[in-house]
C-alpha positions, 0 to 999 in steps of 0.5 A: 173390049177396045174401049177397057184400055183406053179407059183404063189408060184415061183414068190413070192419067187422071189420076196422075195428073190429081197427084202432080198437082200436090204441092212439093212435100214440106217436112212437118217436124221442120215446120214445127222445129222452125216455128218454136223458134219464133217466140225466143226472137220476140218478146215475151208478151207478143202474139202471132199470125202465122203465114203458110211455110214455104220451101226455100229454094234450096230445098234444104229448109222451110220460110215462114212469114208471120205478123208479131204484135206486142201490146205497146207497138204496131204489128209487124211483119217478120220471117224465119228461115230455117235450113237442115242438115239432109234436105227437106226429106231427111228422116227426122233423126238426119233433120238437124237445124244447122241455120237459122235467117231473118229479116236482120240476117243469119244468127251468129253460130253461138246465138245458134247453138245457144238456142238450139241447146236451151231453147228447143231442147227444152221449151221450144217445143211447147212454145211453138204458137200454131202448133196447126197450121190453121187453127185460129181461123178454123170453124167452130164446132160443138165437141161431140161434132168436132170429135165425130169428125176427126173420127170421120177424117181418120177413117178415110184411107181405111175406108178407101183400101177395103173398098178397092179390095173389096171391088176386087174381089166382087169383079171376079167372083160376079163373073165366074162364081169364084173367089181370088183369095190372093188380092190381099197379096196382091195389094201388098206386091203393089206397096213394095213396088211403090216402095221400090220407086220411091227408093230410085227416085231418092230425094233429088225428085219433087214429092208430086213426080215421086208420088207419080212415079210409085203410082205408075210402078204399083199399078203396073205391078198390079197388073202384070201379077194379076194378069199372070194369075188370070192367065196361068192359074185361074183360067186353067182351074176353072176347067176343073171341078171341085174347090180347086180354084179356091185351094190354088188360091190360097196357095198362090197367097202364101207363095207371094207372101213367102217370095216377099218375105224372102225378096224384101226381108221380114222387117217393115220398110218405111218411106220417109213422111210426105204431105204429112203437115196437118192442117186444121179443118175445124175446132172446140175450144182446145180440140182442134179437128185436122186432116193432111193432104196425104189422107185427102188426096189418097181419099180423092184418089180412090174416090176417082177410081171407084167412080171410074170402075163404075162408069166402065162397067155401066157405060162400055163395051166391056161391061156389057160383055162382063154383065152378059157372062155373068149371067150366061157364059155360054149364051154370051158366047153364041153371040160372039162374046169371048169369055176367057178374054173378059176373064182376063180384062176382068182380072186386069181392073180387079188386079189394078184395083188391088195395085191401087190400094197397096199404094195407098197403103204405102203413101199413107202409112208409110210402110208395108208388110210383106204379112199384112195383106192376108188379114187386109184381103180377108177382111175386104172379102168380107166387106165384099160379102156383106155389100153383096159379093158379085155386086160392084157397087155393094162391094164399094159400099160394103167397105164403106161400111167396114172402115166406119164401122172400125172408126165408130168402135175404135171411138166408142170403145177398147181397140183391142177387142175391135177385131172381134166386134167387126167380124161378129157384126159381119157375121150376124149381118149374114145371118139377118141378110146372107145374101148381103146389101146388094142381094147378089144371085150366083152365075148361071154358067160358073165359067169361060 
């Protein structure tokens, strides 16, 4: 059991580190704010070869270098420096354009205000001449492909809470026989806790030591709820007899659900856009396919989890432990085996799991709710189900199967009845199969 938390305490460093690693956040609308003003300082008959946009050290603006070629004269090589009211992490209401710099020097304030008044408030914005980064030089595709894969990028964070939750889920439910049906909630505490991180760090932080930082604080989240669920409701309602784990359950779901409400109030809370600039990863003609460092490294972060949780579970002490109780409670115990501390330890890497996911959910989507993790555990739960409740890998593999299911129907066709359409795919998926992918068989002894 002594190699759990030192796996565990590697991976999150692991995982941190990944995070570090992200560039400093640069706001998209700037860049693009920034980049519409290039063709009203050229001529008109110019075409250009963007460079990346930089952060100025200031942190109050973007640089973006670029090649401008007229058909009468050599190409060349210029930049423009924009800087806006409220820093580089302003909410694009605050990100006024207050200077504009080139090679020649800083527009005078009437040349400035001049051209934000008749040029980006008007036609600036559809003159902006690489609306993304990347999309002259990107791979062409045919459309069907090139459309099939936006789809496919889309699905990636989607994909990568369902499968976390899911886990979860399976973690417990494959020890002892019983479902948590408070993860959903759990997932959602975890997302005010990174909420909650990003508003101490504020925007005097780098966006890799703020992403860190809500990391750290929604799995410790995470972890200090779950475990004090395993611990003081769980475990005692396992002794009884009965559904009463069940119930206890979805009592615990709405009562966090309700002291979020009251804690964080009922509206949505928002973090302001990181990582978000879209860069082109492949085209068709006008259709350009793109991704944001956001969606990769959220999908690389989760991916690195999942990864993880199946080499301790494959490979450590605890799994054996854990794979032992499942099978026989009892007989693990004859061999000196304590089950109410894999109990525990179990609940310790569902609930971090669950803590992980509802930071992804907040980097990503930038908001959550305190309502939204009953409809997001029930469905990971049935992710679970259809993988193979009980089955780690077929719980990984069932949310897979979720989010691109949700991808492929939201495609093909109207999203309003997506709902419906997913939920009676699982249901007809447990009819034909209703022991799931993995075909789990239920615990021989239901309990420490």
């Amino acid at each position: 059991m002594n190699a759990l938390p030192r796996l565990v305490a590697s991976a999150a460093l692991a995982l941190i580190c990944v995070l570090a690693g992200c560039a400093d956040g640069i706001d998209a609308s700037q860049v693009r704010s920034c980049r519409s003003i290039i063709p009203a300082l050229n001529p008109a008959d110019a075409s250009f070869e963007i460079m990346p946009a930089k952060l100025l050290g200031s942190g109050d603006g973007v640089r973006i270098a670029y090649h401008a070629q007229t058909p009468e004269g050599p190409s060349r090589r210029r930049f423009l420096e924009c800087r806006f009211a409220g820093g580089s992490h302003a909410s694009p209401d605050r990100a006024v354009l207050r200077g504009v710099t080139t090679e020649t020097g800083p527009l005078g304030e009437i040349r400035l205000q001049l051209l934000k008044r008749f040029w980006l408030d008007a036609e600036g914005a559809a003159a902006d001449p690489e609306p993304v980064a990347g999309a002259t030089q990107a791979q062409t595709l045919p459309r069907a492909a090139a459309i099939s894969l936006q789809h496919a990028l889309f699905a990636l964070p989607p994909i990568a809470i369902y499968a976390l939750l899911a886990a979860a889920y399976s973690l417990v439910y494959g020890l002892v026989g019983r479902i948590n049906l408070a993860f959903g909630e759990l997932a959602a505490v975890s997302g005010y806790a990174a909420f909650l991180a990003f508003a101490i760090a504020g925007r005097g932080l780098a966006v890799s030591v703020s992403l860190a930082f809500a990391l750290v604080l929604a799995l410790g989240a995470g972890l200090a709820y779950g475990v004090a669920i395993g611990r003081y409701v769980f475990a005692p309602l396992m002794r009884q007899a009965g559904q009463r784990v069940l119930i206890g359950t979805i009592a615990l779901a709405i009562a966090l659900q309700e002291f979020l409400r009251l804690a964080q109030g009922a509206r949505l809370t928002w973090v302001q856009p990181m990582l978000n600039a879209p860069h082109a990863v492949a085209r068709s003609g006008d259709f350009v396919v793109t991704v944001t460092p956001m969606a990769l490294g959220t999908a690389t972060l989760c991916l690195a989890a999942a990864s993880a949780v199946l080499a301790v579970m494959r490979w450590t002490r605890f799994g054996r432990a854990w794979r032992a109780c499942a099978d026989d409670a009892g007989a693990a115990q004859l061999f000196g085996i304590d089950p109410g501390r894999v109990l525990l330890a179990t609940f310790a890497l569902a609930s971090a799991l669950s803590g992980l996911a509802g930071y992804v959910m907040t980097v990503y989507y930038g908001t959550v709710g305190y309502a939204g993790g009953i409809v997001l555990g029930l469905k990971a739960l049935l992710a679970a189900v259809a993988g193979g409740i009980g089955s780690v890998p077929g719980a990984f593999l069932g949310g897979i199967l979720l989010g691109s299911a949700e991808a492929l129907w939201s495609a093909l066709f109207p999203i309003e009845l997506r709902e419906l359409a997913i939920f009676t795919l699982l249901a007809v998926l447990l009819v034909v199969r209703p022991t799931g992918l993995f075909g789990f068989v239920e615990p021989l002894s239901k309990g420490p």
